[in-house]
C-alpha positions, 0 to 999 in steps of 0.5 A, spaced: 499 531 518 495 525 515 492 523 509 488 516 506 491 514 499 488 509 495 493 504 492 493 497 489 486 497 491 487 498 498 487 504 501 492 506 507 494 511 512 499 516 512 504 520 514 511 524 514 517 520 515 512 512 515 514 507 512 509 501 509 507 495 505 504 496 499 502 492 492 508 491 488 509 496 484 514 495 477 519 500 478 526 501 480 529 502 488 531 508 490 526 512 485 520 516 487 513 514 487 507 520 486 500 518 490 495 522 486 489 518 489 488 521 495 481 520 499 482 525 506 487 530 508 489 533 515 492 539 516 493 543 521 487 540 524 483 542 518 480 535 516 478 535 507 474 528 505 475 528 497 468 526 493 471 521 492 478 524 491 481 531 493 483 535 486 490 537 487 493 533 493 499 529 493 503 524 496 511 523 495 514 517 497 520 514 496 521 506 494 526 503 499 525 495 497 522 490 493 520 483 497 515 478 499 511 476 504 511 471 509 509 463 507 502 462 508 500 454 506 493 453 502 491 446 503 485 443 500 482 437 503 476 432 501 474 426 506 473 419 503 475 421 495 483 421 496 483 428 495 489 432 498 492 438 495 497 443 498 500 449 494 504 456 498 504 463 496 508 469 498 504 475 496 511 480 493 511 487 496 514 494 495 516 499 501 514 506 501 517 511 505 512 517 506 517 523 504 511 529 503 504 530 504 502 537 499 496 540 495 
């Protein structure tokens, strides 16, 4: 059983028992999350593609943690004018197990 659910502007491809990365999301570890924007379904090797979306579909998930992402430098450099600017960012996640995927 799959599907393909849109979150945070991204879209992702899920299955039972998977664990992912998505946008942060402001609510409380441990509580449920609902994905009602799901664009494909695949069952029992039936495949359903959403115009865009599948009326009725869902995807349950259960927030595991909150974090942030590993460091990434951003450096700004112009040549001959003395310009040099250099700035990190740690892009903050939320991690969803996949629980159940129904119509």
């Amino acid at each position: 059983m799959l599907a393909v659910v849109r979150s945070g502007g991204k879209q992702y491809l899920v299955s039972p028992g998977q664990k992912i990365k998505i946008e942060k999301i402001s609510k409380k570890e441990g509580s449920e999350i609902s994905f009602n924007e799901v664009l494909l379904l695949e069952k029992n090797k039936k495949i359903e593609i959403g115009t865009p979306l599948i009326k009725g579909a869902k995807v349950l998930g259960k927030i595991i943690r909150h974090g942030k992402g590993k460091k990434i430098i951003i450096f700004k450099y112009k040549a001959k004018t003395r310009y040099k600017k250099k700035a990190g960012h740690r892009q903050p996640f939320t991690e969803v197990e996949i629980i159940k995927i129904g119509p």
